[in-house]
Backbone and ligand atoms as CSV (ligand in chain L), in Angstrom:
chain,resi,resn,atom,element,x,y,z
A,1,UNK,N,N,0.842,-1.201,0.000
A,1,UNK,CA,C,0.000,0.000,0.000
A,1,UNK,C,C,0.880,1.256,0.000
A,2,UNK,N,N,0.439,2.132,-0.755
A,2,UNK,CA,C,1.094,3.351,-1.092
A,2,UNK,C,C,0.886,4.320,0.506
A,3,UNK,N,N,1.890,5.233,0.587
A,3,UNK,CA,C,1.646,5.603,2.105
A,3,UNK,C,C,0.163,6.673,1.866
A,4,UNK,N,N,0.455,7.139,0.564
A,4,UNK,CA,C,-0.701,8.235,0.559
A,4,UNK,C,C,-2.319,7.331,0.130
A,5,UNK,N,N,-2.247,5.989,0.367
A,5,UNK,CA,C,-3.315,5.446,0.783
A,5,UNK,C,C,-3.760,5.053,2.129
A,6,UNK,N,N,-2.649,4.886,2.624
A,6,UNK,CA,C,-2.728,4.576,4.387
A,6,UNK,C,C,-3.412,5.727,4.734
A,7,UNK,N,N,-2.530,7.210,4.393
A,7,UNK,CA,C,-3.171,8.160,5.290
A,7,UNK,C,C,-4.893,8.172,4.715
A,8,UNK,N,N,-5.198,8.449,3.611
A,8,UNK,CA,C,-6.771,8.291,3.064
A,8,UNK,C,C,-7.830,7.633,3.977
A,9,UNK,N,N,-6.901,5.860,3.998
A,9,UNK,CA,C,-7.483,5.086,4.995
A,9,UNK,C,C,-7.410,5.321,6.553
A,10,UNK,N,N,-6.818,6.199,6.646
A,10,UNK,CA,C,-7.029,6.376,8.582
A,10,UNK,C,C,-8.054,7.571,8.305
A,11,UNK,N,N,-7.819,8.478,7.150
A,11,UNK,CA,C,-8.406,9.338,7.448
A,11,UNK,C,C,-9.876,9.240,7.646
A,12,UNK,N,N,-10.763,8.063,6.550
A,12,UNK,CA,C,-12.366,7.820,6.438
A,12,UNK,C,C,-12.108,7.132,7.715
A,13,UNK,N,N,-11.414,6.111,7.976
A,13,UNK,CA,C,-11.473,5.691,9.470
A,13,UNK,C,C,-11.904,6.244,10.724
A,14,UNK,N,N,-10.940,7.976,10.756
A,14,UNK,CA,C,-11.428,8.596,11.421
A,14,UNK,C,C,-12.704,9.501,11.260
A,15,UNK,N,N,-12.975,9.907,10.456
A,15,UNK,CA,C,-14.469,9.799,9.980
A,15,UNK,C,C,-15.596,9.105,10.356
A,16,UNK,N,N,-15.268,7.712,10.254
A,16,UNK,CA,C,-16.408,6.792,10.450
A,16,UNK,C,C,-16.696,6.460,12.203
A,17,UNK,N,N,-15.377,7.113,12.936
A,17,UNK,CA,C,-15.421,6.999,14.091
A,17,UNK,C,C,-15.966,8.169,14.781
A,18,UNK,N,N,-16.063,9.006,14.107
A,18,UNK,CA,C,-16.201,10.227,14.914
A,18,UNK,C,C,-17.844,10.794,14.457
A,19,UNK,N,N,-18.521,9.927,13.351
A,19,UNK,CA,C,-19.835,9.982,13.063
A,19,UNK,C,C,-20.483,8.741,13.911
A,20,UNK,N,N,-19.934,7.670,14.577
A,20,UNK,CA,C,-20.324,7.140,15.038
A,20,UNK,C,C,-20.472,6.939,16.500
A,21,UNK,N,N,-19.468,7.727,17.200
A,21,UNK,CA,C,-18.923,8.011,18.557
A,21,UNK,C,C,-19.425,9.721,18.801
A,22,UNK,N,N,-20.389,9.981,18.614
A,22,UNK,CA,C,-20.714,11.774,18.205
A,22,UNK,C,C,-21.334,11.301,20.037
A,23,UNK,N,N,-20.427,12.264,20.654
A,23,UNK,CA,C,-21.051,12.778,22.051
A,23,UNK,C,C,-21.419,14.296,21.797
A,24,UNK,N,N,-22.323,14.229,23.123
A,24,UNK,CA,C,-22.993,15.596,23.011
A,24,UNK,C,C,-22.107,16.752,22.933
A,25,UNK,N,N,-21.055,16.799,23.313
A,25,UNK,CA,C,-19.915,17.546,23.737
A,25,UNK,C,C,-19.563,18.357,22.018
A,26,UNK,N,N,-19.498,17.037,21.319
A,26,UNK,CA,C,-18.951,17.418,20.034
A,26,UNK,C,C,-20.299,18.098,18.738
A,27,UNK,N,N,-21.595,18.395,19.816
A,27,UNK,CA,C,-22.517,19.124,19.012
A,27,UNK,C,C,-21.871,20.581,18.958
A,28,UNK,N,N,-22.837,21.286,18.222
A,28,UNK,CA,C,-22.609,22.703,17.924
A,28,UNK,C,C,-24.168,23.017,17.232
A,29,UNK,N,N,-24.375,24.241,17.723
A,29,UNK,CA,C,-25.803,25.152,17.052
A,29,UNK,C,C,-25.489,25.098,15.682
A,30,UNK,N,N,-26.629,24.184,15.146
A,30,UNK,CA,C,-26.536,23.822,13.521
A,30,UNK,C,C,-26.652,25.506,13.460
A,31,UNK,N,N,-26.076,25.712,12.176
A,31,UNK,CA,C,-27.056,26.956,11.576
A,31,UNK,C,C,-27.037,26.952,9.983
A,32,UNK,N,N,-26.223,25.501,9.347
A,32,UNK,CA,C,-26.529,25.766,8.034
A,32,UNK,C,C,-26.719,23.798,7.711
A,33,UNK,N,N,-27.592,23.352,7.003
A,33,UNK,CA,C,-27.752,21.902,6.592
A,33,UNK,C,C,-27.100,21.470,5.030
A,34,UNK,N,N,-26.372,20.826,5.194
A,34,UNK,CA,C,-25.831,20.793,4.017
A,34,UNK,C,C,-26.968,19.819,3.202
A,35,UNK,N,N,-27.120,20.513,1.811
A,35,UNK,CA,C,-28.176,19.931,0.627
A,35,UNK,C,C,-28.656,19.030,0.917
A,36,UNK,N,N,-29.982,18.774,0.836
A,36,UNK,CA,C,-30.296,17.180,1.182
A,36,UNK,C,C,-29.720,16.162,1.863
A,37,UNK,N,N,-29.119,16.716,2.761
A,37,UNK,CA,C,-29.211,16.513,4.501
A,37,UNK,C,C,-30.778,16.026,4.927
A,38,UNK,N,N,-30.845,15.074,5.636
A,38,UNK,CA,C,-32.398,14.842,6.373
A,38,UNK,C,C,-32.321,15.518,7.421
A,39,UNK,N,N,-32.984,16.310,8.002
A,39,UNK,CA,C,-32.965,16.842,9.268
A,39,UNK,C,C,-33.650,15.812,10.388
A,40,UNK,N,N,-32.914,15.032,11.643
A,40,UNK,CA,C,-32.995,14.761,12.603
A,40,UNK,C,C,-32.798,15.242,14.071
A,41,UNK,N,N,-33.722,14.922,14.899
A,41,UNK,CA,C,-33.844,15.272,16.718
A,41,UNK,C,C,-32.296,15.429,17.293
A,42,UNK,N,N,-32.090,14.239,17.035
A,42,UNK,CA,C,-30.492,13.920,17.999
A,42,UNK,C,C,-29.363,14.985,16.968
A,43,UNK,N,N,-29.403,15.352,15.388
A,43,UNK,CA,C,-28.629,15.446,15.572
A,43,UNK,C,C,-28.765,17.486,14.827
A,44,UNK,N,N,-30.243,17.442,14.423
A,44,UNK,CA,C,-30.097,19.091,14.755
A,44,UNK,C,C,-31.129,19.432,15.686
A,45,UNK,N,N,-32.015,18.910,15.875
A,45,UNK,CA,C,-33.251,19.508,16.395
A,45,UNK,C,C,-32.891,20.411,18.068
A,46,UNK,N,N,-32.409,18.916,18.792
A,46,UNK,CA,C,-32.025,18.785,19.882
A,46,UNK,C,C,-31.416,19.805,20.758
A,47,UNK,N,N,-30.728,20.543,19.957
A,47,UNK,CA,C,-29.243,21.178,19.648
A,47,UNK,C,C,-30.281,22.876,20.173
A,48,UNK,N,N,-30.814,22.964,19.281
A,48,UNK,CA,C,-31.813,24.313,19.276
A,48,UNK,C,C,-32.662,24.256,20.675
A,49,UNK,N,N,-33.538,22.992,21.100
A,49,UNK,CA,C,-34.757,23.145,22.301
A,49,UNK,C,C,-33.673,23.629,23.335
A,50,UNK,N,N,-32.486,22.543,23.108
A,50,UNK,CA,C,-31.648,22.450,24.478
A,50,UNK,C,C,-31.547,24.485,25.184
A,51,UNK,N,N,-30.878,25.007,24.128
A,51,UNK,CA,C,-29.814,25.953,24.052
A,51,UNK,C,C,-31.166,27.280,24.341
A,52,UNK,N,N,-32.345,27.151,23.759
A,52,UNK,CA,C,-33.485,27.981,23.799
A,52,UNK,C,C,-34.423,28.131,24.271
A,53,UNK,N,N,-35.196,26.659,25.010
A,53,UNK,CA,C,-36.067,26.512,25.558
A,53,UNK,C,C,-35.823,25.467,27.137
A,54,UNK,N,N,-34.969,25.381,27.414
A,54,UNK,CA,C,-34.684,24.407,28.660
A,54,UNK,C,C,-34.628,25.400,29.988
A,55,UNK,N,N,-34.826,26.558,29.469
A,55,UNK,CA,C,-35.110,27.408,30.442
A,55,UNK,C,C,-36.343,27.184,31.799
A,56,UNK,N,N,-37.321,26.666,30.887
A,56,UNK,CA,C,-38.790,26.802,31.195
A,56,UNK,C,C,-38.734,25.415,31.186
A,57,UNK,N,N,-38.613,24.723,30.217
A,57,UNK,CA,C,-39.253,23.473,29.744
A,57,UNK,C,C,-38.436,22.391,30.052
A,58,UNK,N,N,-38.048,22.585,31.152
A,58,UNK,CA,C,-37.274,21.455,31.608
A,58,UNK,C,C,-38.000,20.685,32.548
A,59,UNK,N,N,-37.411,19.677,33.334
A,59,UNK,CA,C,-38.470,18.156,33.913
A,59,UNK,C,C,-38.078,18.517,34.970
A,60,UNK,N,N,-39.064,18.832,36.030
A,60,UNK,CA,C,-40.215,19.464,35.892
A,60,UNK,C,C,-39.752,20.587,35.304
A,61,UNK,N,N,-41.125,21.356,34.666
A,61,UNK,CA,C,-40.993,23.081,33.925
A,61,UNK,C,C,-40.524,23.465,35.096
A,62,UNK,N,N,-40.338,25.056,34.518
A,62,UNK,CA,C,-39.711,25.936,35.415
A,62,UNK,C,C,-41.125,27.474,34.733
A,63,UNK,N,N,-40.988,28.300,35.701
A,63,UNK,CA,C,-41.738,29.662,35.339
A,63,UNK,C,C,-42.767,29.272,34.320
A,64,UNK,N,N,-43.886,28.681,35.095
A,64,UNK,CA,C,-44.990,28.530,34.453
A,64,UNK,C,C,-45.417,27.968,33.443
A,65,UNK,N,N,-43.809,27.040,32.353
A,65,UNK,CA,C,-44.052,26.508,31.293
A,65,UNK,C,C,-44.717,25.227,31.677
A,66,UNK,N,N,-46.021,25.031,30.694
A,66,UNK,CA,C,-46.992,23.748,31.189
A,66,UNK,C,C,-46.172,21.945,30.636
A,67,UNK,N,N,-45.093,21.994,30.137
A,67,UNK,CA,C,-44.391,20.546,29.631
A,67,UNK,C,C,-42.912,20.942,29.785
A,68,UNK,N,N,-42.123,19.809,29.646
A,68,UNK,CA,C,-41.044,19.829,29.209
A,68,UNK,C,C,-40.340,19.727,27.728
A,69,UNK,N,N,-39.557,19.755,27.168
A,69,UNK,CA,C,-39.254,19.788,26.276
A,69,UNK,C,C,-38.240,18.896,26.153
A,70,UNK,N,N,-37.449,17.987,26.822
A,70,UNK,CA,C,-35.756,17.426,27.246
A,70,UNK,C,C,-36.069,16.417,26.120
A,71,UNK,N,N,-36.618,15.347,25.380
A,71,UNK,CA,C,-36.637,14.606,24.796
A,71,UNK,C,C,-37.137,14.200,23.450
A,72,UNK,N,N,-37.225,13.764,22.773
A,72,UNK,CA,C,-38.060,13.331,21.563
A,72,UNK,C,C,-39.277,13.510,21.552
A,73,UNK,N,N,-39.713,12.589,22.203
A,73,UNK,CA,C,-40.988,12.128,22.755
A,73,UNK,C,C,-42.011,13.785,22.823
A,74,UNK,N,N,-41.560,14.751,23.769
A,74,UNK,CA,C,-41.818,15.680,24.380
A,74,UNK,C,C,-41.829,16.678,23.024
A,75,UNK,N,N,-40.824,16.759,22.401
A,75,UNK,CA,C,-40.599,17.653,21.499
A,75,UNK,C,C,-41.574,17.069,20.348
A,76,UNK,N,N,-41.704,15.907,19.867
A,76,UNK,CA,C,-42.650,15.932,18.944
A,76,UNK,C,C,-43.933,16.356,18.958
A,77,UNK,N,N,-44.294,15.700,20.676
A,77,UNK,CA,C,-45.359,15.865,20.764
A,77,UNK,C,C,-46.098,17.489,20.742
A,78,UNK,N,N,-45.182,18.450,21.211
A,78,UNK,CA,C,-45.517,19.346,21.133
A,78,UNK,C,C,-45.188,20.636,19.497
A,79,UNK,N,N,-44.903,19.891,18.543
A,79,UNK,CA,C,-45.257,19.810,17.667
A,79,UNK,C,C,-46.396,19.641,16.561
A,80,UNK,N,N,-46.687,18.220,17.127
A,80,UNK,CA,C,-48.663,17.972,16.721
A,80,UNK,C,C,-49.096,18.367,17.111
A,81,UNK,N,N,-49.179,18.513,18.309
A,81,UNK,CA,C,-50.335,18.819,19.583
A,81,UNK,C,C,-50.477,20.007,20.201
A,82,UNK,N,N,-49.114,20.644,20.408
A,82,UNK,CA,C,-49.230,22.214,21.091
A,82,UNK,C,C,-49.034,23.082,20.209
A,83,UNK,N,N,-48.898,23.099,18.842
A,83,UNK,CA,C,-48.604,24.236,18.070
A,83,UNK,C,C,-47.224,25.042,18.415
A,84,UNK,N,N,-46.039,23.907,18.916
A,84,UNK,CA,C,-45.030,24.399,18.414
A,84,UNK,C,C,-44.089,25.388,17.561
A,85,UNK,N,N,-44.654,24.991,16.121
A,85,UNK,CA,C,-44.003,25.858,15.369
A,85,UNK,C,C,-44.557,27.102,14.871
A,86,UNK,N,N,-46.275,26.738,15.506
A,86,UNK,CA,C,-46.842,28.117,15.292
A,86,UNK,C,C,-46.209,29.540,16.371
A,87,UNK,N,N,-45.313,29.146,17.588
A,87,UNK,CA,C,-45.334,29.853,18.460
A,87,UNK,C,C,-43.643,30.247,18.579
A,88,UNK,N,N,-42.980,28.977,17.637
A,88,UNK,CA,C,-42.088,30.056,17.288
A,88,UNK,C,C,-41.291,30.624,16.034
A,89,UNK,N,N,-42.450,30.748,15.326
A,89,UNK,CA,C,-42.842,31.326,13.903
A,89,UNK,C,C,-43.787,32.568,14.076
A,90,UNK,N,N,-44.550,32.829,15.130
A,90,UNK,CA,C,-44.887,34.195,15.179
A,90,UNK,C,C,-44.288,35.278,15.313
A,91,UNK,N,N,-44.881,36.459,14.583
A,91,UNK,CA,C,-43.975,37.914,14.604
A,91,UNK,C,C,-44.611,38.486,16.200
A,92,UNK,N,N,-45.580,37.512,16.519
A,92,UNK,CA,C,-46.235,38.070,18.254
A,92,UNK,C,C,-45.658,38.288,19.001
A,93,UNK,N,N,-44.786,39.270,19.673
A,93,UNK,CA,C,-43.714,39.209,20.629
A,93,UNK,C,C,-44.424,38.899,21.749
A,94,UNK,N,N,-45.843,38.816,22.152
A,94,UNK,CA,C,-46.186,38.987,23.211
A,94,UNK,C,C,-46.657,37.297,23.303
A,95,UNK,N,N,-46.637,36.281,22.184
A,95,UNK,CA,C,-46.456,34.756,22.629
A,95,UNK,C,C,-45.898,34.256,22.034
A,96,UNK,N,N,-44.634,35.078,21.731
A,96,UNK,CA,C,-43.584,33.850,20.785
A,96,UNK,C,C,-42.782,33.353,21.841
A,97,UNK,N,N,-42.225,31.880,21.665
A,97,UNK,CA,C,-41.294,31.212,22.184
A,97,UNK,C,C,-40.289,30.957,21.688
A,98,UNK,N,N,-39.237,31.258,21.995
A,98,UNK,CA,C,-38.711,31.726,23.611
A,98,UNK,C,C,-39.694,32.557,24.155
A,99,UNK,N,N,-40.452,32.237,25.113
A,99,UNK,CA,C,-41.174,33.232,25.662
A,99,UNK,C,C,-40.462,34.752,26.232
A,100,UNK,N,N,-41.091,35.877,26.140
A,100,UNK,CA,C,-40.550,37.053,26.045
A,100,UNK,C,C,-39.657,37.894,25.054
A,101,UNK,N,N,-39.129,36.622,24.155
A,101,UNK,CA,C,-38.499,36.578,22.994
A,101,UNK,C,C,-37.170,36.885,23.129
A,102,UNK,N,N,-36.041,37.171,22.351
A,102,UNK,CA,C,-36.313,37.251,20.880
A,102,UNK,C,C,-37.021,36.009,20.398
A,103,UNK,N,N,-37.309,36.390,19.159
A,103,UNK,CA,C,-37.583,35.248,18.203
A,103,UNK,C,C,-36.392,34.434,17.421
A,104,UNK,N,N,-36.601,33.024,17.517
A,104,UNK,CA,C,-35.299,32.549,17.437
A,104,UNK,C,C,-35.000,32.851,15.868
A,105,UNK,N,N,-33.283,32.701,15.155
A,105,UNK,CA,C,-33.283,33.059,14.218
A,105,UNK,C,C,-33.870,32.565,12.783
A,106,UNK,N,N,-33.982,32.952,11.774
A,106,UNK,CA,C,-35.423,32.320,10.591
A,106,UNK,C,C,-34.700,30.678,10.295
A,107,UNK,N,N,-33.237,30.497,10.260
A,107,UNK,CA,C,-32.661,29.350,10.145
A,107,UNK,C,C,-33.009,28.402,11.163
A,108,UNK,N,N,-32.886,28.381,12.010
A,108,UNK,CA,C,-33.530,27.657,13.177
A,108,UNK,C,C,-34.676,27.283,12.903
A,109,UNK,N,N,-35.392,28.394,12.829
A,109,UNK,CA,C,-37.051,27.600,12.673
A,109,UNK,C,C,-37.131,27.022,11.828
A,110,UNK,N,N,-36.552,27.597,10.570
A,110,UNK,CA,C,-36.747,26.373,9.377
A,110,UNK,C,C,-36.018,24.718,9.793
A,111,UNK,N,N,-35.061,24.579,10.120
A,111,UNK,CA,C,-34.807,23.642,10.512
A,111,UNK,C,C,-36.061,22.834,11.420
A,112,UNK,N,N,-36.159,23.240,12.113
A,112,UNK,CA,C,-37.650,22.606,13.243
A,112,UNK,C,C,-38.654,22.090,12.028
A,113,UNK,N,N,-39.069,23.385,10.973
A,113,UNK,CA,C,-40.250,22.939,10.004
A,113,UNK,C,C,-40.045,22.226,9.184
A,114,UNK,N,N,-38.296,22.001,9.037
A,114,UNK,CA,C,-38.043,20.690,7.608
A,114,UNK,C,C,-37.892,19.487,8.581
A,115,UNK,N,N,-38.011,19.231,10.129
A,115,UNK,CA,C,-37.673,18.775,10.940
A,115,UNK,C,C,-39.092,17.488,10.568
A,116,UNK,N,N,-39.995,18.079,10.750
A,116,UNK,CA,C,-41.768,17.642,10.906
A,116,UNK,C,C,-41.594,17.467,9.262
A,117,UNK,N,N,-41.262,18.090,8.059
A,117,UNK,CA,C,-41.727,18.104,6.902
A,117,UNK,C,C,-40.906,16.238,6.642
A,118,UNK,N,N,-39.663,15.945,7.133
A,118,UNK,CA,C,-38.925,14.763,6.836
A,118,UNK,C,C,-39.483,13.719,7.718
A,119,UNK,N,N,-40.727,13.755,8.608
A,119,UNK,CA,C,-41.452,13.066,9.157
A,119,UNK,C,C,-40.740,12.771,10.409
A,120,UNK,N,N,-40.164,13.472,11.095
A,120,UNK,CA,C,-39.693,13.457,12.585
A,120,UNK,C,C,-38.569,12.606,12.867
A,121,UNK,N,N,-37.584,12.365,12.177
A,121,UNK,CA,C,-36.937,11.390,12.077
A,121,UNK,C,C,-35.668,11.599,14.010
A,122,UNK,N,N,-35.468,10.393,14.132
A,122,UNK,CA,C,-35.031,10.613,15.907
A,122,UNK,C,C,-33.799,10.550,15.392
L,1,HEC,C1,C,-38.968,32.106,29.813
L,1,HEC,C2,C,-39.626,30.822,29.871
L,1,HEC,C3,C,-39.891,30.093,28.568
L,1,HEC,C4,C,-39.007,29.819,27.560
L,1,HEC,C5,C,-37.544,30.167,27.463
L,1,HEC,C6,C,-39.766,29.073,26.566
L,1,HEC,N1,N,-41.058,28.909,26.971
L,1,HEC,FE1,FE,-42.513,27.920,25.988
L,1,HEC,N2,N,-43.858,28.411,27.433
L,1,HEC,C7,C,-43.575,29.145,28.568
L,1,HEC,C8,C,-44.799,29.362,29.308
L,1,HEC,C9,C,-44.904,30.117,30.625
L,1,HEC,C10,C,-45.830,28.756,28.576
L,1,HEC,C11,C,-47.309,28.716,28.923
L,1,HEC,C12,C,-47.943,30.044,28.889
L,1,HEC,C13,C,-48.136,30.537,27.528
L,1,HEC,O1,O,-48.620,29.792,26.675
L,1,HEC,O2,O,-47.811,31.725,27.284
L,1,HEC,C14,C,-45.203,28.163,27.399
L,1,HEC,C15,C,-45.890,27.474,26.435
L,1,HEC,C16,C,-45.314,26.852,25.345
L,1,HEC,C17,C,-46.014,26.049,24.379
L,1,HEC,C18,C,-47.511,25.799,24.359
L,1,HEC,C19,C,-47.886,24.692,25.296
L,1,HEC,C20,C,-49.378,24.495,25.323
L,1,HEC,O3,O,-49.805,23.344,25.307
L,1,HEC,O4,O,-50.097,25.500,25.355
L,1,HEC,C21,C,-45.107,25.595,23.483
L,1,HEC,C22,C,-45.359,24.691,22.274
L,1,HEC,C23,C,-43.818,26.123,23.875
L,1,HEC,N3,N,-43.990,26.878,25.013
L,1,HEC,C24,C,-42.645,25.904,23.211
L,1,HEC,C25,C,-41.444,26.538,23.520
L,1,HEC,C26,C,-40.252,26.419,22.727
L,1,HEC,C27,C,-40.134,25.568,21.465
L,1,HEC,C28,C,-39.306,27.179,23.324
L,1,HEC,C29,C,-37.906,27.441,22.844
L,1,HEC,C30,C,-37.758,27.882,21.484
L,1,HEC,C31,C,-39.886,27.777,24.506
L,1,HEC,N4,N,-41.189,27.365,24.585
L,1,HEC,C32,C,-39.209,28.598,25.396
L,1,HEC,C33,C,-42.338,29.583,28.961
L,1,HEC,C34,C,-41.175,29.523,28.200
């Protein structure tokens, strides 16, 4: 083997290890999806509730928020069911979430809405 195949081969190696070994540590606030990318929970969704809404919506809530938000489960559901993306897609400052606002940025939300559009994938 040629050496400038060895390195190639450690290099997808390390690749394949580091897409497969992904701790939370090694997330970061998506803010751009590369092309036909599927958007997933664990690996953009997550990233956004954590950093924006765990304020309130943590287990138990905090300041009056009526659920939590910490999981899949929680986050989808309030998606179908609570009008999620209606609330933080409004220009309403007075019930957008983040409650009190700002409103999170238009990339973000789209992410959340291609989130539900790719059928919720975990
Ligand atoms: C500062 C605290 C706070 C933060 C931060 C916050 N929320 Fe809320 N949230 C609330 C409170 C309080 C309510 C209930 C009162 C209301 O509807 O205004 C609520 C209600 C909701 C509801 C409606 C629940 C229902 O069944 O009526 C959804 C959905 C929601 N929040 C999503 C989010 C999301 C998503 C984020 C982050 C982007 C977020 N919230 C950040 C406090 C917060």
């Amino acid at each position: 083997m040629k050496i400038k195949n060895i390195y190639t081969t450690l290099l997808l190696a390390f690749a394949l290890m580091n897409c497969t070994f992904d701790s939370p540590d090694d997330l970061i606030e998506v803010t751009e999806i590369p092309e036909g990318e599927m958007i997933s929970y664990n690996n953009h969704v997550k990233i956004i509730i954590d950093n924006n809404c765990l304020n309130c919506h943590s287990m138990p809530p905090q300041n009056g928020a009526p659920m939590g938000l910490v999981n899949y489960q929680q986050v989808r559901n309030a998606v179908e069911n609570r009008g999620l993306i209606g609330l933080i897609s409004t220009q309403d400052l007075s019930e957008v979430m983040p409650l009190g606002g700002p409103r999170l940025p238009q990339n973000l939300i789209d992410i959340i809405v291609q989130w539900q559009l790719d059928g919720f994938i975990e």
